[in-house]
Backbone as a printed PyTorch tensor [residue, N CA C, xyz], in Angstrom:
tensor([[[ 38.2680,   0.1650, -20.9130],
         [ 37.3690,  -0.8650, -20.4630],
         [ 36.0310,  -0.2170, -20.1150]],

        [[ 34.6490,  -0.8260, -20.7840],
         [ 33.7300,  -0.4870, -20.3890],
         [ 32.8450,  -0.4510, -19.1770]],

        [[ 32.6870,   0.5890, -18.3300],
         [ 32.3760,   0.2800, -17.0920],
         [ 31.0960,  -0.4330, -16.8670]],

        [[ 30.6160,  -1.2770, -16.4940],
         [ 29.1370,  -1.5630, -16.0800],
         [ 28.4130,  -0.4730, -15.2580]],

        [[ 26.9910,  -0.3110, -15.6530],
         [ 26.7970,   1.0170, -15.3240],
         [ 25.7730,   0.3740, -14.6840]],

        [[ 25.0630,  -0.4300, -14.4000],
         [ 24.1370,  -0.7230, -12.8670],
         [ 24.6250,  -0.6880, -11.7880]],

        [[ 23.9870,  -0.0600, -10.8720],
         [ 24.6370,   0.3600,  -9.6250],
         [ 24.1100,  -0.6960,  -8.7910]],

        [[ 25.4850,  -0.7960,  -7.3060],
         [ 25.1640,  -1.6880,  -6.8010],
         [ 24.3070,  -1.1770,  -5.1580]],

        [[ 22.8830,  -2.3290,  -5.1110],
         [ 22.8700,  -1.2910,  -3.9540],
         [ 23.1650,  -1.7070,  -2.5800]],

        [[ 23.9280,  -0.4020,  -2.2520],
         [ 24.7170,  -1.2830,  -0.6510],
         [ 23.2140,  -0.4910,  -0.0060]],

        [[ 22.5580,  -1.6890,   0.8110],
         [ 21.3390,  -1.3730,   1.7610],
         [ 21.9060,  -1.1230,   3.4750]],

        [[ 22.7850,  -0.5770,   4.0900],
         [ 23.1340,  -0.8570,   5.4260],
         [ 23.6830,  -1.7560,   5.9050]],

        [[ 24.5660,  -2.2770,   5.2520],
         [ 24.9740,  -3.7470,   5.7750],
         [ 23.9390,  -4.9230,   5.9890]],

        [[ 22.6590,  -4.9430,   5.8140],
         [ 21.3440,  -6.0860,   5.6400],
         [ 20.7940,  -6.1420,   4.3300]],

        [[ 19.7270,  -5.5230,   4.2880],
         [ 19.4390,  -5.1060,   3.0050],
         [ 18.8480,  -3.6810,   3.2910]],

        [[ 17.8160,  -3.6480,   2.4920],
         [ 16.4260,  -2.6240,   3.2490],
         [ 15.7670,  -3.1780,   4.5390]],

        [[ 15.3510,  -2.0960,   5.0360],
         [ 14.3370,  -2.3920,   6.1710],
         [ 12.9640,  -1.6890,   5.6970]],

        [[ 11.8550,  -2.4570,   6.3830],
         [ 11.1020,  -2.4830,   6.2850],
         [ 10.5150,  -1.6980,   8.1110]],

        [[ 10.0000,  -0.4740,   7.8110],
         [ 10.1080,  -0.1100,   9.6350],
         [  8.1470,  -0.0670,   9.4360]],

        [[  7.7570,  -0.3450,  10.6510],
         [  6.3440,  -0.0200,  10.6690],
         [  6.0150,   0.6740,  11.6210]],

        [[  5.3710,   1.6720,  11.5510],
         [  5.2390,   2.9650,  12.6520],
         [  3.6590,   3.2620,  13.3120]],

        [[  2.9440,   3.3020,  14.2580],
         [  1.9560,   3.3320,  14.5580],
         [  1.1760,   3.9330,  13.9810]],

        [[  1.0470,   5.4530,  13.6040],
         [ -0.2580,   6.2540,  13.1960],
         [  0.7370,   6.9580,  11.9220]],

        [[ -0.0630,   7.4050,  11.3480],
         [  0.4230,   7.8630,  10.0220],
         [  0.7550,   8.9070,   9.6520]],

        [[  1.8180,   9.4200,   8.5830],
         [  2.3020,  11.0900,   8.0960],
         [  2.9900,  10.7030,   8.7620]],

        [[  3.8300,  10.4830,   9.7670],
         [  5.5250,  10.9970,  10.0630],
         [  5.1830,  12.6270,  10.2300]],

        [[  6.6710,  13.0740,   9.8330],
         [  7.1320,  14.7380,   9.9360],
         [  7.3280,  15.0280,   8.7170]],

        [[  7.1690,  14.6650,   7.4350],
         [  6.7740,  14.8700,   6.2280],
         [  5.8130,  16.0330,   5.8050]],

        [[  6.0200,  17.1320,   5.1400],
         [  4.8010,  17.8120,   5.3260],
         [  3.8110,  16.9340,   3.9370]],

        [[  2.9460,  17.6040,   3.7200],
         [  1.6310,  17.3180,   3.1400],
         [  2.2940,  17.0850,   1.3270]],

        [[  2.8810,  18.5400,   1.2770],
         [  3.4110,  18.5820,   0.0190],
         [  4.9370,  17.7090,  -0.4350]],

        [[  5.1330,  16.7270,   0.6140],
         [  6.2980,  15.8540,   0.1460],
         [  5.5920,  15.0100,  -0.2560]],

        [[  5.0870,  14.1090,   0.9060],
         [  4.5840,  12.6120,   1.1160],
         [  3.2290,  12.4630,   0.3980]],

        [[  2.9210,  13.4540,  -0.0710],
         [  0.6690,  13.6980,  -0.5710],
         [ -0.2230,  13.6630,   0.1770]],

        [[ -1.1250,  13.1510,   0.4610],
         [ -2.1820,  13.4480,   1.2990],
         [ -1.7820,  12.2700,   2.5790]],

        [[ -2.5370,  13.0680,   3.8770],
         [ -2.4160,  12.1060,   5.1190],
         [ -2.9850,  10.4190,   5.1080]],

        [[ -2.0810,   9.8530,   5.7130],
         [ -2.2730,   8.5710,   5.9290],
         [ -3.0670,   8.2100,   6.9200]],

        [[ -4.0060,   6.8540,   7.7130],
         [ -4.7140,   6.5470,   7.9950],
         [ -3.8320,   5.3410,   8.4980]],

        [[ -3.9060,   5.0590,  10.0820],
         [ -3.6730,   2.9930,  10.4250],
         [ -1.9300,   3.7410,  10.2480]],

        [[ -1.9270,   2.2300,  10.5030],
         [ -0.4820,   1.7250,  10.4550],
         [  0.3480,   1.8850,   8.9910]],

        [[  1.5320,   2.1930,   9.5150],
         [  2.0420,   2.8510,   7.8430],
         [  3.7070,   2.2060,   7.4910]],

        [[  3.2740,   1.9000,   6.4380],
         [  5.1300,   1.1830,   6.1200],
         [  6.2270,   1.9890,   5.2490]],

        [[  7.2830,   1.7330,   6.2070],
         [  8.0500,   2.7680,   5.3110],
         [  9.4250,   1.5070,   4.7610]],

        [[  9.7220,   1.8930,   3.3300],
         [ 11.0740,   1.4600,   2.8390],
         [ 11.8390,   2.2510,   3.0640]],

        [[ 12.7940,   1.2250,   3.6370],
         [ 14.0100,   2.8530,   4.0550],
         [ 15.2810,   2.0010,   3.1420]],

        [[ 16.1870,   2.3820,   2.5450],
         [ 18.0590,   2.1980,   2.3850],
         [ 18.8980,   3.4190,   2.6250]],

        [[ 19.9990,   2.4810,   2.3650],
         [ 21.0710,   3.8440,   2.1740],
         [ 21.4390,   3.4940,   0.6290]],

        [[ 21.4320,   4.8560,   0.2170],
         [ 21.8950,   4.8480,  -1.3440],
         [ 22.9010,   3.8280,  -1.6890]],

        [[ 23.3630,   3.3020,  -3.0560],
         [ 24.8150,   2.9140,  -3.4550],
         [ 26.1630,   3.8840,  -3.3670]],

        [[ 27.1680,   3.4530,  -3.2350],
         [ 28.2860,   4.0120,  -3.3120],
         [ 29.3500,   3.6210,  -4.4930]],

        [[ 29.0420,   2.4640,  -4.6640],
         [ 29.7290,   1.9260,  -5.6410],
         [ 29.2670,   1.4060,  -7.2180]],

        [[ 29.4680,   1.3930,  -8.4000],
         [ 29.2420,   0.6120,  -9.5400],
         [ 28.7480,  -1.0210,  -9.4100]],

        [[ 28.3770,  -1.4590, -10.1060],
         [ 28.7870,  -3.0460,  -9.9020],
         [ 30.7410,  -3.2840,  -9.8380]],

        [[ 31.4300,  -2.8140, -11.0170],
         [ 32.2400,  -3.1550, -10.7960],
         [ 33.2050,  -2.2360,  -9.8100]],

        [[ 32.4210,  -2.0950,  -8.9440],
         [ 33.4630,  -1.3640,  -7.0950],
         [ 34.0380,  -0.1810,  -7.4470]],

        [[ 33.6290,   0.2240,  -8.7190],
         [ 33.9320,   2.4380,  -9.2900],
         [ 32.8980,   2.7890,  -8.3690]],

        [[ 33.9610,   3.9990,  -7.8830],
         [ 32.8400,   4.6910,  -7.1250],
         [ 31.7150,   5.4330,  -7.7510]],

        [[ 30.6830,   5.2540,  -7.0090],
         [ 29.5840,   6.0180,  -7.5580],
         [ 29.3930,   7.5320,  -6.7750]],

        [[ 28.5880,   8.5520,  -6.7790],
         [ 28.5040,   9.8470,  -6.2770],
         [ 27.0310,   9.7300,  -6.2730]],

        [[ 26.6010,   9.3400,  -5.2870],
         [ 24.8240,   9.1390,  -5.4910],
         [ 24.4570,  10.6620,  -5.7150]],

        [[ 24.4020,  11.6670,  -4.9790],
         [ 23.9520,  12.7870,  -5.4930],
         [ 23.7230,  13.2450,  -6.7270]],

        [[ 25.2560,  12.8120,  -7.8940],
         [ 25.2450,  13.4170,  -8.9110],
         [ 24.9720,  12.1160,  -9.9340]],

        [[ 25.1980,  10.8080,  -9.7170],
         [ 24.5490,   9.9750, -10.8330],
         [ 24.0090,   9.0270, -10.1110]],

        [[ 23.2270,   9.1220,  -9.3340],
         [ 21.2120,   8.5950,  -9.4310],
         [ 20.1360,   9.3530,  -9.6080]],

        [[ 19.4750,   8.7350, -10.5880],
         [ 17.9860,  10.0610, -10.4060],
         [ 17.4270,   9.6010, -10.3470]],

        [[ 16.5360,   7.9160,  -9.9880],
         [ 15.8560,   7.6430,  -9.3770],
         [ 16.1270,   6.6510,  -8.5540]],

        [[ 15.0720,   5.9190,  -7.9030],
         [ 14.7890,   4.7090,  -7.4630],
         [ 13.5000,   4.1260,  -8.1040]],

        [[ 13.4310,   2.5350,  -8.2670],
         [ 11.9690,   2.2220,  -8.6140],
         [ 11.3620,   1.2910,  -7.8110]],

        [[ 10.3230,   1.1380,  -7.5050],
         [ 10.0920,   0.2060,  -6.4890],
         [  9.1230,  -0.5850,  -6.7350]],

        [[  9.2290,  -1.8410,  -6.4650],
         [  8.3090,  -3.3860,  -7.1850],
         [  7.6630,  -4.1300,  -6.2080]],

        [[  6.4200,  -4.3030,  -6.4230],
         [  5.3510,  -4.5360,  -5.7580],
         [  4.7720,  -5.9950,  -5.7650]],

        [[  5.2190,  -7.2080,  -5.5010],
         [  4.7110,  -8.5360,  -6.0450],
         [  4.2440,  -9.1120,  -5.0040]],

        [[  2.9580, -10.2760,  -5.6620],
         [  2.5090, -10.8160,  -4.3240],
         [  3.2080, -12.6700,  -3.9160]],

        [[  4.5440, -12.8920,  -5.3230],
         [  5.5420, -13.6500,  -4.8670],
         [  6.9390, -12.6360,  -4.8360]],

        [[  8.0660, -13.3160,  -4.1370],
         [  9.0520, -12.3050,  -4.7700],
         [ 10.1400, -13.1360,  -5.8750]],

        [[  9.5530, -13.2520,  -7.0210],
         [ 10.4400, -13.9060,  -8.0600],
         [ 10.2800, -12.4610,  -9.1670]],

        [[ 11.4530, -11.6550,  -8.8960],
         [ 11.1390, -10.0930,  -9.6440],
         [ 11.8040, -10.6390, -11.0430]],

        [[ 11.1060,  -9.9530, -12.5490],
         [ 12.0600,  -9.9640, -13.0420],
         [ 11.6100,  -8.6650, -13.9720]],

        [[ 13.2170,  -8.8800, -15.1910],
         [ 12.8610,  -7.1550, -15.7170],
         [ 11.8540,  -6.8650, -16.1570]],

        [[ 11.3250,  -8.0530, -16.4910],
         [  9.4390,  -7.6470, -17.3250],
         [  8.6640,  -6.8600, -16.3810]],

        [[  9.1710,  -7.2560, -15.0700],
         [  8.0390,  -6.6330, -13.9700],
         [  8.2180,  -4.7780, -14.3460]],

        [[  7.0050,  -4.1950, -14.2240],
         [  6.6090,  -2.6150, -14.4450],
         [  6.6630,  -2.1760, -12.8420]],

        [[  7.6590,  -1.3240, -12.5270],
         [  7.8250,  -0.3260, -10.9690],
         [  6.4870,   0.3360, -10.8760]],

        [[  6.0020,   0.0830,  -9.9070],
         [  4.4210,   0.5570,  -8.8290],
         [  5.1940,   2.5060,  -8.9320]],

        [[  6.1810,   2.7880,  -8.5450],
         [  6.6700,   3.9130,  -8.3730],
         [  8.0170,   4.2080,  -8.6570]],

        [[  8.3830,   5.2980,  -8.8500],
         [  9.4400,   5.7930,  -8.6220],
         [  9.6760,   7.1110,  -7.7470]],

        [[ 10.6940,   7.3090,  -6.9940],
         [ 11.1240,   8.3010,  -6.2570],
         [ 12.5220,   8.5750,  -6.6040]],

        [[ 12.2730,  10.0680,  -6.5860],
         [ 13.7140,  10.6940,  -6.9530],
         [ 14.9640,  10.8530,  -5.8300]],

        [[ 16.0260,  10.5410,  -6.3480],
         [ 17.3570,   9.9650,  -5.6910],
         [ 17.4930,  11.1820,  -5.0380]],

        [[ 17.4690,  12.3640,  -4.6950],
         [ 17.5590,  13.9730,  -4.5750],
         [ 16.4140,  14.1320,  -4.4260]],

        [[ 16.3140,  15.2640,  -3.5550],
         [ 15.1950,  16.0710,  -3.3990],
         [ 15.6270,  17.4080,  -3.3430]],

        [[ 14.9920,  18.3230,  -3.4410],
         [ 15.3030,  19.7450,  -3.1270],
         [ 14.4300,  20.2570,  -2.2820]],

        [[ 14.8560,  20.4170,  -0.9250],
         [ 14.5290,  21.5780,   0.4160],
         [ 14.2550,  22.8730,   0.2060]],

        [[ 13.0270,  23.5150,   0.4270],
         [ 12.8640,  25.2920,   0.1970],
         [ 13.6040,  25.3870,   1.6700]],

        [[ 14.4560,  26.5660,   1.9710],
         [ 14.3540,  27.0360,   3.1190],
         [ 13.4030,  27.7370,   3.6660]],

        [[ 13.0170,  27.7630,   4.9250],
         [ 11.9960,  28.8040,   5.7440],
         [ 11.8050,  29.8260,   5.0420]],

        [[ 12.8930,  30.9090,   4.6680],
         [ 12.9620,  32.0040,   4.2000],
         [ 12.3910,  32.1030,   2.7910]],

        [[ 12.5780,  30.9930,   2.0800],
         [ 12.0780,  30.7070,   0.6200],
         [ 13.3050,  31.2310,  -0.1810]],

        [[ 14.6550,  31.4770,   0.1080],
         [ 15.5630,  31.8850,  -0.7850],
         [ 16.6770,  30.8830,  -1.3400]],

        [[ 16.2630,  29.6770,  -0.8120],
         [ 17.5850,  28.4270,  -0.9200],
         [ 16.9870,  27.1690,  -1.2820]],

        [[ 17.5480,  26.4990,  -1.6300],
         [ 17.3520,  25.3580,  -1.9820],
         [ 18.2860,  24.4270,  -1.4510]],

        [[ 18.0900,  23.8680,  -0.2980],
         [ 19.0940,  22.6130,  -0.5590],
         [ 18.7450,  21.4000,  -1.0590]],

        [[ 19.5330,  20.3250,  -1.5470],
         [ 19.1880,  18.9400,  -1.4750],
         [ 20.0320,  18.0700,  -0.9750]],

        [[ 19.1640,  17.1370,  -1.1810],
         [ 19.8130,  15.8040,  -0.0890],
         [ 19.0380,  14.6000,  -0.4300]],

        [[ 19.6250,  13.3600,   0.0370],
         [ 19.4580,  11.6740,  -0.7970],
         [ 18.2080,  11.7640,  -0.0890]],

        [[ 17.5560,  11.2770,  -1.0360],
         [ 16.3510,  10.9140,  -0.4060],
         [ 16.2760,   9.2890,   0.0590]],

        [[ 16.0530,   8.7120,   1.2570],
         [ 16.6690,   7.7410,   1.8740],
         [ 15.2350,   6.5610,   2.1240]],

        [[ 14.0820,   7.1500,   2.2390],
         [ 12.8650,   6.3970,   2.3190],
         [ 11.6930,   6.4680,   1.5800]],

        [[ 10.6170,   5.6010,   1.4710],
         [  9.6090,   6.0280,   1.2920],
         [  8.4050,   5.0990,   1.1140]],

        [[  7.4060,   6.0130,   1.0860],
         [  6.2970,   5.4690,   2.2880],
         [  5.4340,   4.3300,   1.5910]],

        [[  5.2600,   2.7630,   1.6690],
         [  4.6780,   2.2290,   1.0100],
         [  3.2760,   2.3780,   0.3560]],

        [[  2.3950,   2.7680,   1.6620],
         [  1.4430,   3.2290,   1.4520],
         [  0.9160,   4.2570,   0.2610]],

        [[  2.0090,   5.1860,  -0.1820],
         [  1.1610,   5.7340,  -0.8980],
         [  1.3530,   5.3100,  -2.5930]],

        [[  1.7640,   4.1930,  -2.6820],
         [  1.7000,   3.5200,  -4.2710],
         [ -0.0050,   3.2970,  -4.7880]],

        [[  0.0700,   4.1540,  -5.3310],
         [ -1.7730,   3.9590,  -5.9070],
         [ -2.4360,   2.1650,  -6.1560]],

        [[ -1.6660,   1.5780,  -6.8840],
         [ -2.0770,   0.5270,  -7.3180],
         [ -1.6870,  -0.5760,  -6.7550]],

        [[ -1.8260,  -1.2660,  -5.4330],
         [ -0.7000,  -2.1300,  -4.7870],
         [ -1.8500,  -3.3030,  -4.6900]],

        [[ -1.1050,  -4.4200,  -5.3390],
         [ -1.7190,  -5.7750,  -5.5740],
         [ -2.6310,  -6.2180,  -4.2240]],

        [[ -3.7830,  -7.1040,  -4.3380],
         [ -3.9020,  -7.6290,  -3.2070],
         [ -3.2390,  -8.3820,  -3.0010]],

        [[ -3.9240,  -8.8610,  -1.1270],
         [ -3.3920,  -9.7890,  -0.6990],
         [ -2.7750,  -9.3260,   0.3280]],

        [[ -2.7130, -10.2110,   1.2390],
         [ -2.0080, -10.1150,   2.9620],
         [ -0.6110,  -9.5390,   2.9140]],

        [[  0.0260, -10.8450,   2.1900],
         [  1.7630, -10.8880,   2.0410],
         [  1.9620, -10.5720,   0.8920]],

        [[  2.7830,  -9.3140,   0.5870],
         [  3.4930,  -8.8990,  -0.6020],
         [  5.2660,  -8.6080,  -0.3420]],

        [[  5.3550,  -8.6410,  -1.3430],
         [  7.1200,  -8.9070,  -1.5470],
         [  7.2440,  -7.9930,  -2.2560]],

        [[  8.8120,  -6.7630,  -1.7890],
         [  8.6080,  -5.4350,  -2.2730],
         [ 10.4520,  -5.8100,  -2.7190]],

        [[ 10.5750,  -5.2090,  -3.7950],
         [ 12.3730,  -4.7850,  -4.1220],
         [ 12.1490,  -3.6050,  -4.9120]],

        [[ 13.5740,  -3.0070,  -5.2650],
         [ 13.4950,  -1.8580,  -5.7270],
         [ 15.0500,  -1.9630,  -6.7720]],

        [[ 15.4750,  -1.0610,  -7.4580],
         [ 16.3340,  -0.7180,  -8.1760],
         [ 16.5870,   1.0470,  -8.3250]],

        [[ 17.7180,   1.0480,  -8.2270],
         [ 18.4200,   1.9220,  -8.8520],
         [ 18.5880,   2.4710, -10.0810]],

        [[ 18.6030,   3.6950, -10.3670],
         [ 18.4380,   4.2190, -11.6280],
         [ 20.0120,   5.4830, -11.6550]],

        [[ 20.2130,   5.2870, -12.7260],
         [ 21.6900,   6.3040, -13.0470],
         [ 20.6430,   7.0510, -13.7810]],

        [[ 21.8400,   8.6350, -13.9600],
         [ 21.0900,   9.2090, -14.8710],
         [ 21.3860,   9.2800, -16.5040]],

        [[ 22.5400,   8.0260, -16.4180],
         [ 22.6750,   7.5130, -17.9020],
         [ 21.0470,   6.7520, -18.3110]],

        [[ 20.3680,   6.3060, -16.9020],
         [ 19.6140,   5.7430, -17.2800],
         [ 19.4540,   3.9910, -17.2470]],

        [[ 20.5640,   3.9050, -17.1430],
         [ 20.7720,   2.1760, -16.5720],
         [ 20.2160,   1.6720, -15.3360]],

        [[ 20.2310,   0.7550, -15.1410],
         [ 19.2550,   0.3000, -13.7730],
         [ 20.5740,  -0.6470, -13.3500]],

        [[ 20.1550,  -0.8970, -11.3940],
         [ 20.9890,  -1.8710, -10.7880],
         [ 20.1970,  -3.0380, -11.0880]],

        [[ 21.1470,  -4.0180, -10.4840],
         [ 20.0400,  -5.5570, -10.5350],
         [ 18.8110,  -4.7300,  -9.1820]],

        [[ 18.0200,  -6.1340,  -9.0050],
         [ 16.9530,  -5.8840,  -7.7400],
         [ 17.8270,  -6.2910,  -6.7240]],

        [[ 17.2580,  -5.6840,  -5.6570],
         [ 17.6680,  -5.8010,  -4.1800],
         [ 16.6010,  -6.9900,  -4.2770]],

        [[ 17.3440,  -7.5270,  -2.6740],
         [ 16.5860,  -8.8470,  -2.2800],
         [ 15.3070,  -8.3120,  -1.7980]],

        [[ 13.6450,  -9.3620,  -2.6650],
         [ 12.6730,  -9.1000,  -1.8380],
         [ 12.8580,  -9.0520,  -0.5850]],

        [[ 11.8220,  -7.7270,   0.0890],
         [ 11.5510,  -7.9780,   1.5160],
         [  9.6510,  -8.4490,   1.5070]],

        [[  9.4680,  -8.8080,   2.7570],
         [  8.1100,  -9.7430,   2.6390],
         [  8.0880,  -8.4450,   3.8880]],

        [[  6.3170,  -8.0920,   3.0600],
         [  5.5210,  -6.9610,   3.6470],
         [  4.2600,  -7.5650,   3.9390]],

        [[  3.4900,  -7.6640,   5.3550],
         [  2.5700,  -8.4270,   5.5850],
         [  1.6510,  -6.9410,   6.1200]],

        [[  0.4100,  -7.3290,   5.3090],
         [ -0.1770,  -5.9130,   5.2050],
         [ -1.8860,  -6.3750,   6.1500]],

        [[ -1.4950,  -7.4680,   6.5730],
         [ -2.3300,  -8.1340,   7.7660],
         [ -2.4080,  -7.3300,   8.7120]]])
């Protein structure tokens, strides 16, 4: 039986959150996040998928390699829509020493720095999942980002 290969995404038991933080950069250094932020700053946060659509487990570490994330100023997403960004499912950590590498899910990321983000007050953000077969999940439910 052929497995369905869009992943499903479990967001925390809600969906995504949407967190808004007073002054900008976080603890990110320079060379993660790109250049410093300015004002008030929005971050998308989830927790990876665990499962297939059809409830096979998934191993986010070893089959996601990205995320994509969709930028609209309604939220009626569909596949025609083109991802503002993508961020990779993994990251790799230098250690202090510079001899290691670890990685780990990469779990957020920062709205602000999408180059091209529609006008307008209220925008509606979802995202998808990417395998590294390359298949995509459906969209997560818009969240409404008020950039007022």
């Amino acid at each position: 039986m052929k497995r369905h290969a869009a992943m499903r995404m479990l967001l925390g038991g809600l969906a995504a959150t949407l967190l808004l933080a007073g002054c900008g950069g976080g603890g990110d250094t320079a060379e993660s996040q790109g250049p410093a932020l300015s004002g008030p700053v929005s971050v998308l946060a989830w927790t990876p998928p665990t499962t297939y659509n059809d409830n096979v487990a998934l191993e986010p570490e070893r089959d996601l390699e990205y995320y994509e994330i969709y930028v609209r100023t309604d939220p009626n997403f569909t596949d025609d829509d083109q991802p503002l960004a993508q961020v990779a499912a993994v990251a790799g950590t230098v250690s202090p020493d510079g001899l290691t590498v670890s990685r780990s899910l990469v779990r957020e990321f920062t709205l602000e720095l999408i180059p091209l983000l529609p006008t307008g007050g209220t925008l509606y953000v979802s995202m998808r999942a990417v395998g590294i077969d390359h298949q995509k999940s459906g969209f997560m439910a818009p969240l409404t980002w008020d950039r007022s």
